[in-house]
ZAFILUM-76216 format. One line per 2 residues: number of its first residue (from 0); their letters; for each residue z, y, x of N, C-alpha, C. Coordinates in steps of 0.05 Angstrom, whole numbers, always signed. Example, Ala and Ser with C-alpha at 12.3 -4.5 7.8 and 13.67 -1.06 7.14 Angstrom:
BEGIN
0 = as = +156:-114:+264:+156:-90:+246:+156:-66:+264; +142:-45:+257:+143:-21:+273:+157:+1:+258 .
***
This chain:
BEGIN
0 = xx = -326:-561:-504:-346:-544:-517:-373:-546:-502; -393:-555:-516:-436:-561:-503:-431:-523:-500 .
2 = xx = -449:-526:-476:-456:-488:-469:-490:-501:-470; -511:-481:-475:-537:-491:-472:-543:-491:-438 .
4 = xx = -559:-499:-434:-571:-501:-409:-586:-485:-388; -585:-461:-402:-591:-428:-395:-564:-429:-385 .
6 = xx = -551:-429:-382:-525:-421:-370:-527:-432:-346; -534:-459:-340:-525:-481:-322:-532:-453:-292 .
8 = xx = -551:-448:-286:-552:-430:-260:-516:-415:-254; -509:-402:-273:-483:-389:-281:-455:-409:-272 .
10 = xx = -460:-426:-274:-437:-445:-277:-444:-464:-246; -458:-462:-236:-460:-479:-216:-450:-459:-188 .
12 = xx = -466:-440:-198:-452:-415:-180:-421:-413:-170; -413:-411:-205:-380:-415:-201:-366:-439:-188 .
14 = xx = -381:-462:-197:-375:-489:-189:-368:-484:-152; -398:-476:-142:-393:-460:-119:-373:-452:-107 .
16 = xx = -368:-424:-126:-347:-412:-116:-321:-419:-110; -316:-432:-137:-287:-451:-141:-276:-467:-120 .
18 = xx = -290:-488:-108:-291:-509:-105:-303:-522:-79; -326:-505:-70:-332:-510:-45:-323:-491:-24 .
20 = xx = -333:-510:+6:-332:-488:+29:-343:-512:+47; -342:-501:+74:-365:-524:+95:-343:-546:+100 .
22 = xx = -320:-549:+94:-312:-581:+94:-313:-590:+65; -318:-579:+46:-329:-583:+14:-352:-589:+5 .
24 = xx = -372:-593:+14:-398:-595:+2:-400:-609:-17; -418:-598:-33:-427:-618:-63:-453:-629:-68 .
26 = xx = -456:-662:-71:-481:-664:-73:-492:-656:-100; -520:-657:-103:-532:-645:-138:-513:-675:-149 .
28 = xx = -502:-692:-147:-492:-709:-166:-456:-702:-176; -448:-687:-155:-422:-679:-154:-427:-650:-176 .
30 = xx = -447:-638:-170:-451:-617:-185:-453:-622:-209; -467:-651:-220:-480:-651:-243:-452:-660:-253 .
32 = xx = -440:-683:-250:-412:-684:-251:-395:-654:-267; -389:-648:-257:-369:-618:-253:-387:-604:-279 .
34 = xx = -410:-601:-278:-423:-585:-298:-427:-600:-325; -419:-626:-328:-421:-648:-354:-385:-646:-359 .
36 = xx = -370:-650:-347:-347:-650:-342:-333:-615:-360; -336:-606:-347:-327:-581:-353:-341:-563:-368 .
38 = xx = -364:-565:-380:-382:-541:-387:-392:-555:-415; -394:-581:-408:-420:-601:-428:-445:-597:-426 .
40 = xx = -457:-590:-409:-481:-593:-391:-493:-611:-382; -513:-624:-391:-525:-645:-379:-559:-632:-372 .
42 = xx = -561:-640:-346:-582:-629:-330:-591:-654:-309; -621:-650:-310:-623:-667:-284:-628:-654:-255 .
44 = xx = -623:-678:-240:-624:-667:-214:-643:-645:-197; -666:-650:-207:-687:-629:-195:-678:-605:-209 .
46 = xx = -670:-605:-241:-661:-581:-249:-642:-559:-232; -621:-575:-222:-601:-568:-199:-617:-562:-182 .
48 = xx = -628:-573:-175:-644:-569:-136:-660:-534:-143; -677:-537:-167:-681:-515:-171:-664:-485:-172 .
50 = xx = -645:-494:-193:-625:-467:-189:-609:-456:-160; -603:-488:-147:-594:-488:-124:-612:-458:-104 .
52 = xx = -646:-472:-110:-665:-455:-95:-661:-421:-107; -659:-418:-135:-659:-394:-145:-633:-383:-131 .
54 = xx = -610:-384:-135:-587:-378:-118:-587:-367:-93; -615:-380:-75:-610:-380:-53:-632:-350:-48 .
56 = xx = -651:-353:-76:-671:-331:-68:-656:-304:-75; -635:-304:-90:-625:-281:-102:-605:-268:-83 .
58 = xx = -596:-287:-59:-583:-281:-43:-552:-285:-32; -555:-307:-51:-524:-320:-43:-528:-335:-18 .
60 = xx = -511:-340:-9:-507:-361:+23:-500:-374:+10; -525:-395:+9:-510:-421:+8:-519:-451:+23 .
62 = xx = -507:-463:+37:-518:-472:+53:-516:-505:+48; -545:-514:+52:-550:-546:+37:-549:-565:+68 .
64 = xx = -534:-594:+66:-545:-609:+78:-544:-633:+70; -537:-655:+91:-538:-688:+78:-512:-684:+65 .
66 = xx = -497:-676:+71:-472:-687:+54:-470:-661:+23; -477:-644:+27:-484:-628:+2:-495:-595:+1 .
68 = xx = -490:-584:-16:-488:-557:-22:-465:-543:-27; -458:-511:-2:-439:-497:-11:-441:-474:+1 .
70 = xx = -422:-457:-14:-422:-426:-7:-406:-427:+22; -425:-408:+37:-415:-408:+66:-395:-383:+71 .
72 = xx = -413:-362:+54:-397:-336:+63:-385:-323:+37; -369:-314:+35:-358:-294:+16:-352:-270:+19 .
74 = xx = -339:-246:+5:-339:-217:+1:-318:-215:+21; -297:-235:+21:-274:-231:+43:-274:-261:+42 .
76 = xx = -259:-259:+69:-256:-287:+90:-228:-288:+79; -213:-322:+89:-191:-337:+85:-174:-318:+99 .
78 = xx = -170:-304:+119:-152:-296:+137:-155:-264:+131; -181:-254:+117:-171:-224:+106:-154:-227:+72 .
80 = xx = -162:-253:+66:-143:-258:+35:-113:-258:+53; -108:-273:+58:-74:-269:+69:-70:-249:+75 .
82 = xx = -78:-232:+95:-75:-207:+96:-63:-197:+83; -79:-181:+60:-87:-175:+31:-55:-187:+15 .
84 = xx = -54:-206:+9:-36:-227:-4:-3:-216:+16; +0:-217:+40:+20:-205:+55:+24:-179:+49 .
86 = xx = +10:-159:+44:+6:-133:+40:+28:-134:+11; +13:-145:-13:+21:-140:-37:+50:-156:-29 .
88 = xx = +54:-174:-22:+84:-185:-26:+103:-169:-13; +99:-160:+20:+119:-141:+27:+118:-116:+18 .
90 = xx = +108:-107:-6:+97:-76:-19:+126:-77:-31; +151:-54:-34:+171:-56:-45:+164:-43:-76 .
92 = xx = +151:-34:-72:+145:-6:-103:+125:-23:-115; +119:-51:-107:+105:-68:-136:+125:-89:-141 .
94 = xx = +131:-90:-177:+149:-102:-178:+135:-141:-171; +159:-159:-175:+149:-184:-174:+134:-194:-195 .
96 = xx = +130:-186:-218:+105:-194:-236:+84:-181:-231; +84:-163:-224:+58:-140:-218:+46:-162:-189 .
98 = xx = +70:-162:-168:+53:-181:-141:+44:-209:-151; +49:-227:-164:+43:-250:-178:+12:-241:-181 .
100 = xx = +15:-229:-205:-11:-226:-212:-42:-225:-200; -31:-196:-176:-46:-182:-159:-54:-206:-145 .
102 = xx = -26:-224:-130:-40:-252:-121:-48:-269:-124; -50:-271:-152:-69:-300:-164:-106:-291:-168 .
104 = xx = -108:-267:-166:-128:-251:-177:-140:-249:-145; -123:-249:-121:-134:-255:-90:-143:-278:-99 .
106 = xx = -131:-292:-102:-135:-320:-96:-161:-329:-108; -171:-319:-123:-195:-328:-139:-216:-315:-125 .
108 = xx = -208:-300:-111:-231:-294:-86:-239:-316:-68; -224:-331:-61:-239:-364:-53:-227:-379:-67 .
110 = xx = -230:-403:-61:-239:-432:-69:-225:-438:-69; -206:-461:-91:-186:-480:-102:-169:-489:-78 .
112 = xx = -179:-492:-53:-169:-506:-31:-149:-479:-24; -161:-454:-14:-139:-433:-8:-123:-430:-16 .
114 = xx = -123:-419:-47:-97:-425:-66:-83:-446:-61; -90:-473:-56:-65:-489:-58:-56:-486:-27 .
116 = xx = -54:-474:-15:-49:-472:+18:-29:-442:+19; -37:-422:-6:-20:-401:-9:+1:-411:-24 .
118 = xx = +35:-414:-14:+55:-424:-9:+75:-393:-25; +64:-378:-9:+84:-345:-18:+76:-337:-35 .
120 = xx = +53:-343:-54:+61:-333:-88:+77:-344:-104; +88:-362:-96:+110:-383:-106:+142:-368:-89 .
122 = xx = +143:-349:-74:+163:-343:-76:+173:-306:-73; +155:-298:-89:+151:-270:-94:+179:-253:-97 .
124 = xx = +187:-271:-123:+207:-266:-136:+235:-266:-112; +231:-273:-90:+262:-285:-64:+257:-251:-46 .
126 = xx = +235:-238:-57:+234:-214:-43:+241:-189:-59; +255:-175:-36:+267:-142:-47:+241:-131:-63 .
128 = xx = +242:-126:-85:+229:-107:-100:+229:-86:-119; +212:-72:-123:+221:-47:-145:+219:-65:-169 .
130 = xx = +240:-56:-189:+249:-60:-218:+225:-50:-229; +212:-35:-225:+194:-13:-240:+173:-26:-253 .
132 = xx = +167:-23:-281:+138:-33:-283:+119:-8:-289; +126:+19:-291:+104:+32:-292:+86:+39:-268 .
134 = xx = +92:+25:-248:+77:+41:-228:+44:+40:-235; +34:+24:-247:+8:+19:-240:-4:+42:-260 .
136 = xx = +5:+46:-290:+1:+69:-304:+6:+90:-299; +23:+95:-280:+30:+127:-271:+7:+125:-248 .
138 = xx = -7:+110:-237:-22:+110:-215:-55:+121:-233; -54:+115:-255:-71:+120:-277:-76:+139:-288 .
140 = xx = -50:+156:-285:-50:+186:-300:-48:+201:-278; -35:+195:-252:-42:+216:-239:-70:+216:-223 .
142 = xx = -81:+200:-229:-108:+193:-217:-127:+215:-231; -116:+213:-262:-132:+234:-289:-133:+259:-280 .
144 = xx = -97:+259:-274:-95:+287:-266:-107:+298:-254; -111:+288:-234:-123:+297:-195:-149:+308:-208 .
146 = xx = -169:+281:-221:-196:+293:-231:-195:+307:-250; -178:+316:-275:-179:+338:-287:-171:+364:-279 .
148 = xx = -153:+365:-256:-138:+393:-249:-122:+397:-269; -96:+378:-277:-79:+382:-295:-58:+385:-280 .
150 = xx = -37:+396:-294:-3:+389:-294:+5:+359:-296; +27:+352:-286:+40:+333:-307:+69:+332:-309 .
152 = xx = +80:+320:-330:+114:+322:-326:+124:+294:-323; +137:+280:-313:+158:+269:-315:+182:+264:-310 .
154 = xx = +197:+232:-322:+229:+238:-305:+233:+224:-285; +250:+229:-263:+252:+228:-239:+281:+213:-235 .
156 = xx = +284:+187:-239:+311:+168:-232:+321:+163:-197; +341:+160:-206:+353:+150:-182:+371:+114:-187 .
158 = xx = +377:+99:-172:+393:+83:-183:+426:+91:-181; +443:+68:-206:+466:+68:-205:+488:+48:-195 .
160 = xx = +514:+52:-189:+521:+16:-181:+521:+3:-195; +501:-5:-219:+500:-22:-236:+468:-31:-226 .
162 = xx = +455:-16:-207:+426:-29:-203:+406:-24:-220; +414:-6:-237:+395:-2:-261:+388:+44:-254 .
164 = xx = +363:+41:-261:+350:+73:-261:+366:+93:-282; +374:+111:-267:+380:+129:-288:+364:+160:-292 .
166 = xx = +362:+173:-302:+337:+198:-304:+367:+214:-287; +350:+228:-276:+363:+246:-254:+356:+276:-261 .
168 = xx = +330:+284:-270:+320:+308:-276:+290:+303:-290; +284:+325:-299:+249:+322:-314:+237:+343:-299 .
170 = xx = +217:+341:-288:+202:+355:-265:+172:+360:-272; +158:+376:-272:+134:+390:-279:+118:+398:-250 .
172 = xx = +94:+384:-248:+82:+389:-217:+58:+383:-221; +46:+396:-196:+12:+394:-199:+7:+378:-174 .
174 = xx = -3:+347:-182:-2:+333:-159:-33:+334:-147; -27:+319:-121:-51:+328:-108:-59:+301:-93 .
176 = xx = -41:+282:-83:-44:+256:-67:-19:+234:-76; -35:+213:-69:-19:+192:-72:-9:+180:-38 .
178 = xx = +8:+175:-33:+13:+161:+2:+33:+149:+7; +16:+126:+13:+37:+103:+23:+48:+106:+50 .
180 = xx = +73:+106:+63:+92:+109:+81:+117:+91:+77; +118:+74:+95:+142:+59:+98:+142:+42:+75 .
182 = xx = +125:+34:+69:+122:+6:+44:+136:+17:+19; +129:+46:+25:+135:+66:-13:+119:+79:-6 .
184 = xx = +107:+84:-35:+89:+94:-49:+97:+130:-51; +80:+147:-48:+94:+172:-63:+72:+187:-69 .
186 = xx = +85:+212:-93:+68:+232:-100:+72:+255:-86; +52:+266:-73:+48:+296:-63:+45:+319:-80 .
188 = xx = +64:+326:-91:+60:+354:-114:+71:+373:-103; +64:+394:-124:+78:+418:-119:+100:+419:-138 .
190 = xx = +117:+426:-141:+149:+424:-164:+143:+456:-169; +139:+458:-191:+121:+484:-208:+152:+513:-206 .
192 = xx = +170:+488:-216:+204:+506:-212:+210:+518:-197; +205:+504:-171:+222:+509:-138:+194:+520:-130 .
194 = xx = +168:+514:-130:+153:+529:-113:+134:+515:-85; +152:+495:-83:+149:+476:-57:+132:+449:-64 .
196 = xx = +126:+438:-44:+115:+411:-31:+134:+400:-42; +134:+377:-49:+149:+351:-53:+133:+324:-57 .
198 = xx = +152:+306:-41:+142:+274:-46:+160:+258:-57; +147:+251:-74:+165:+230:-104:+158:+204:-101 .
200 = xx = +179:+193:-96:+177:+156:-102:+165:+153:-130; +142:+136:-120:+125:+131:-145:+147:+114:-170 .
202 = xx = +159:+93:-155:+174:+72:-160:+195:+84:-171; +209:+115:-175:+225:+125:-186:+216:+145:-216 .
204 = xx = +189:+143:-214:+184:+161:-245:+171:+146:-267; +187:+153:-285:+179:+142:-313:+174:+167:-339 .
206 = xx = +167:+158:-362:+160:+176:-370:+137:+197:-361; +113:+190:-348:+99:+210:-346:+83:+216:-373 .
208 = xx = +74:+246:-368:+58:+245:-383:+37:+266:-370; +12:+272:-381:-13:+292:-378:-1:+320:-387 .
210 = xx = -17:+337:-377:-5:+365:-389:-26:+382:-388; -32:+407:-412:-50:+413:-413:-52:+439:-400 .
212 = xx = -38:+439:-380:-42:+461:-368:-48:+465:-339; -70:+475:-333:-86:+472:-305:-59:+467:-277 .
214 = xx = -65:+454:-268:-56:+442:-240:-53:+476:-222; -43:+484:-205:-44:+498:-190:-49:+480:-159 .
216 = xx = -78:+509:-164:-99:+503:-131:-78:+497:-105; -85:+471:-96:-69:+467:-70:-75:+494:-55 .
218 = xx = -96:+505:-52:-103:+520:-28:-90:+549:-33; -77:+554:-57:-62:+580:-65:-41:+576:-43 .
220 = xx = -29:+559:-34:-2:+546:-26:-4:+552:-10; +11:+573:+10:+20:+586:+42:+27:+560:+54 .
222 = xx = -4:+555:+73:+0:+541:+96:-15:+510:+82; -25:+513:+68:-51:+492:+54:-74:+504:+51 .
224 = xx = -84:+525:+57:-103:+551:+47:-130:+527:+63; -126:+506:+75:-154:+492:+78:-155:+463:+71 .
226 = xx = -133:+458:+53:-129:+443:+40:-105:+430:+55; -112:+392:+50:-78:+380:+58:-91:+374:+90 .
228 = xx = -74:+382:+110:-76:+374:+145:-62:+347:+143; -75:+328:+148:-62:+290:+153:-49:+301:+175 .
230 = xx = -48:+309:+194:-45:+326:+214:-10:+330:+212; -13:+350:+198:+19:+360:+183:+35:+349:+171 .
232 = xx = +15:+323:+155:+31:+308:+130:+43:+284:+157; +31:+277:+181:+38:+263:+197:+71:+274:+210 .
234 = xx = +66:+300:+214:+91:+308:+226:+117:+304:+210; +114:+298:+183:+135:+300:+163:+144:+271:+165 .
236 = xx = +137:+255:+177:+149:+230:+198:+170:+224:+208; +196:+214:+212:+195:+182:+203:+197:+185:+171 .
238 = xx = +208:+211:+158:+216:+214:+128:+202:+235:+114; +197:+234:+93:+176:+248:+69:+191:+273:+63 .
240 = xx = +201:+292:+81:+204:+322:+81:+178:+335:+81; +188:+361:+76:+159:+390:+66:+171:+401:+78 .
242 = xx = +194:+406:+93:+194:+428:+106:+170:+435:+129; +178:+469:+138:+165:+477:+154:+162:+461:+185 .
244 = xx = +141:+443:+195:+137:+436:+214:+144:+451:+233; +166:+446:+267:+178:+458:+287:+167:+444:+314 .
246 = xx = +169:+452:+327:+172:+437:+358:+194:+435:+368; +206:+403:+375:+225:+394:+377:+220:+381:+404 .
248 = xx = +247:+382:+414:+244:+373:+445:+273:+355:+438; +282:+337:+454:+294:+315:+452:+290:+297:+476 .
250 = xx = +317:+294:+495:+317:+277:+520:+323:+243:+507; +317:+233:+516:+316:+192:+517:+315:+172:+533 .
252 = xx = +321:+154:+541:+310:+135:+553:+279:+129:+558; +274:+119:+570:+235:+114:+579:+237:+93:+563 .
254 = xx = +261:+76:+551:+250:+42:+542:+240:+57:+519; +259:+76:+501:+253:+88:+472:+219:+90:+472 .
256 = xx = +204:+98:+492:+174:+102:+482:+163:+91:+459; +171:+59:+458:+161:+40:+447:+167:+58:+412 .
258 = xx = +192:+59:+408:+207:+68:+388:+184:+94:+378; +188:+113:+396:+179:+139:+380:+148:+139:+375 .
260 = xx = +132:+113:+394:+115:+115:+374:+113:+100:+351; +133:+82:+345:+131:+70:+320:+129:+88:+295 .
262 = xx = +141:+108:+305:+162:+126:+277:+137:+156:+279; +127:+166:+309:+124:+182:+301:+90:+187:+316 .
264 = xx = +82:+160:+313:+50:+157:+326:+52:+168:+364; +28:+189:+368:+25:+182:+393:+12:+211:+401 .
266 = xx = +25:+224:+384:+23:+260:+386:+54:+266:+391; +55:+261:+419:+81:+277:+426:+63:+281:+462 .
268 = xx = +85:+295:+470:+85:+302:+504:+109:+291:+513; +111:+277:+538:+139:+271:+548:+133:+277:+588 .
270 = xx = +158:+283:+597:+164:+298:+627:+191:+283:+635; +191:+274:+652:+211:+260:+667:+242:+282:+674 .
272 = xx = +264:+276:+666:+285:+288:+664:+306:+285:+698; +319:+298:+711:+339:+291:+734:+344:+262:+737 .
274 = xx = +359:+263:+709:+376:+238:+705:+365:+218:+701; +338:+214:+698:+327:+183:+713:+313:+182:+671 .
276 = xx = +333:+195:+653:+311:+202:+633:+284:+209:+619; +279:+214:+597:+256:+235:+589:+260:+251:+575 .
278 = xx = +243:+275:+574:+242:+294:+549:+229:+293:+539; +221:+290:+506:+200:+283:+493:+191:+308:+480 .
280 = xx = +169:+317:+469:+169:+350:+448:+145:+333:+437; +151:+341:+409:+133:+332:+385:+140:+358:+365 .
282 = xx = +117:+355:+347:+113:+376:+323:+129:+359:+302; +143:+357:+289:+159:+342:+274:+175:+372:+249 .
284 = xx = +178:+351:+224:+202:+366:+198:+227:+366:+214; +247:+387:+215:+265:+383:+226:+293:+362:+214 .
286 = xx = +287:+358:+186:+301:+356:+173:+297:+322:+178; +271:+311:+178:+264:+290:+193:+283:+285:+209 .
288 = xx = +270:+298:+238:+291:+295:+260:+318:+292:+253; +323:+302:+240:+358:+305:+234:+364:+283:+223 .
290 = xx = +352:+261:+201:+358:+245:+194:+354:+222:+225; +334:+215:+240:+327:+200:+255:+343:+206:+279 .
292 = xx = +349:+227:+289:+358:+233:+320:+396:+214:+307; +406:+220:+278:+426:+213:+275:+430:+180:+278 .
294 = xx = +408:+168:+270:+394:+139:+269:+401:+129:+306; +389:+145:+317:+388:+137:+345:+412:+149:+356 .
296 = xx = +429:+159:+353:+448:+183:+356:+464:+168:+402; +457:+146:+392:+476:+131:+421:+450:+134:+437 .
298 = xx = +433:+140:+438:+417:+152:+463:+387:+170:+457; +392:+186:+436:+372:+215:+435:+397:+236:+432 .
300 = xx = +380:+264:+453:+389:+278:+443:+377:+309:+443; +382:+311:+416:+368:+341:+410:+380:+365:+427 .
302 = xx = +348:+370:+446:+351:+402:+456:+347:+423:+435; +326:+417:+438:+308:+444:+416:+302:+441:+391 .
304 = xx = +300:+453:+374:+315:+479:+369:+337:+481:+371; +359:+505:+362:+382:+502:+370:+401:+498:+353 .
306 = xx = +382:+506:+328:+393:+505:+293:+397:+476:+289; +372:+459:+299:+374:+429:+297:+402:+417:+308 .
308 = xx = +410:+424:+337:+415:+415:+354:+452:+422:+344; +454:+442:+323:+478:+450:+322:+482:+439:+290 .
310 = xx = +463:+428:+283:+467:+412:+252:+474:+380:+259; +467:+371:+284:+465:+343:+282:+502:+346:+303 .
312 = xx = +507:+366:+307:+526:+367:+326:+552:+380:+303; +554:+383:+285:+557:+386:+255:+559:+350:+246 .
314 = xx = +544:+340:+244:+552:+313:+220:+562:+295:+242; +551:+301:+275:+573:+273:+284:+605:+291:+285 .
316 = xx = +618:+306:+285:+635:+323:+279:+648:+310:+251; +635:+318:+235:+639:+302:+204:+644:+271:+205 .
318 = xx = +629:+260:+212:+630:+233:+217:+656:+226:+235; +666:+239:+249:+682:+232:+266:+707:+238:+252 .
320 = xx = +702:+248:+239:+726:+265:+219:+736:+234:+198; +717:+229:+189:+714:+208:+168:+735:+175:+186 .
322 = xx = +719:+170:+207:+731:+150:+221:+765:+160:+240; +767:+183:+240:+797:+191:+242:+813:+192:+220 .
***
């Protein structure tokens, strides 16, 4: 298909974009090439040299020498695209057509040469992922929500041993944040029923819908009255509990350091113990702890509180029950 020659500035740009980088350069004959080739454009050379110049006044980088013309800099660099491209593939709550996409659509952020050097969009599909395809529309409506101050309802699955979602309950909440933790996605609502905080795997609701009835004010909520503390939402660490934040004390090893800040950042206190130990005290969900101290159970162990300390002393009890 002939494009007229008002375009040609347009197309040389792209030509640009596509196709070059500083071991790429194009001379105006390579250009004129590519633009007869692909567009049906026939231009002469000073025509190019000119647009080349307009390009350069409008503020693209692009940088001319003996061997040619090409874009030097872009919006993102080769090594923040991978990044980027690593991000979406190890994301579990996007399914493998959803990461495909997301990464062909990086990829057009540079030049023909990067794409063929990205190797892992070709094997998307060999990675653990969510089944789910609504995530990106539920990311849509509760986005609505947030800016309208609505409700919304949906259903809330779990999986079965068949690997397939089944609706578990229909839930009505006034959400407030979206947060990524541990390569899942979740919603921060209130559950209008129960009263409470809750965080919902994005990757588990289907069926949403809008609701026309006003959202209830985070700041009504005992102990949000200044809105959401990152602070607090931090303590609810290594796992997405609402319970009431405690101070927890817990003896360990000195190697574990490494560990507890993985899981629980670098807001704790720790004091050297008799036994050649530590004691660590962090603001932490207890219910958290309870899942994690069980995780580490062969060298943490819960002092404080005592409620904690007599629940986790409770399931290895259970547990031991199970293996007798």
């Amino acid at each position: 298909m002939l494009e007229p020659k008002k375009l040609a500035l347009i197309r040389i740009l792209q030509i640009l974009q596509e196709k070059s980088d500083p071991n790429h350069a194009f001379t105006q004959e390579d250009i004129a090439t590519y633009l007869n080739k692909d567009y049906g454009i026939e231009i002469e050379r000073k025509a190019i040299a000119r647009n080349l110049s307009l390009l350069k006044e409008a503020g693209y980088d692009i940088e001319s020498t003996r061997n040619g013309s090409y874009l030097a800099s872009r919006d993102f660099e080769d090594c923040e695209l991978r990044l980027l491209i690593d991000g979406v593939l190890s994301s579990r709550y996007i399914n493998a057509k959803h990461s495909k996409d997301l990464i062909e659509k990086l990829c057009k952020l540079s030049n023909e040469q990067f794409k063929s050097n990205v190797k892992n969009i070709y094997s998307v599909n060999e990675w653990s992922k969510s089944k789910s395809v609504d995530l990106f529309y539920n990311i849509d409506v509760i986005d609505e929500a947030i800016e309208k101050n609505r409700q919304i309802t949906f259903d809330y699955n779990k999986y079965g041993i068949d690997k397939k979602l089944y609706k578990s309950a229909s839930h009505t909440v006034s959400p407030y944040q979206l947060i990524l933790h541990n390569q899942r996605y979740f919603l921060m609502a209130l559950n209008e029923k129960r009263g409470d905080i809750v965080y919902y795997r994005m990757d588990r609701i289907t069926n949403i819908c809008l609701s026309d009835t006003p959202l209830t004010s985070l700041k009504s909520i005992k102990g949000y009255e200044a809105g959401i503390d990152y602070r607090r939402f931090s303590s609810s660490l290594p796992y997405m509990f609402s319970d009431e934040v405690q101070k927890i004390s817990f003896k360990a090893p000195e190697w574990m350091s490494d560990q507890i800040v993985d899981w629980f950042g670098f807001d704790f206190k720790v004091e050297r113990a008799n036994d050649g130990e530590c004691i660590f005290n962090i603001n932490a969900s207890p219910k958290a702890m309870e899942y994690w101290a069980m995780q580490y159970l062969n060298y943490v162990e819960v002092l404080q509180p005592t409620e904690l300390r007599e629940k986790i002393k409770s399931n290895i009890q259970s547990a031991l029950n199970k293996y007798n």
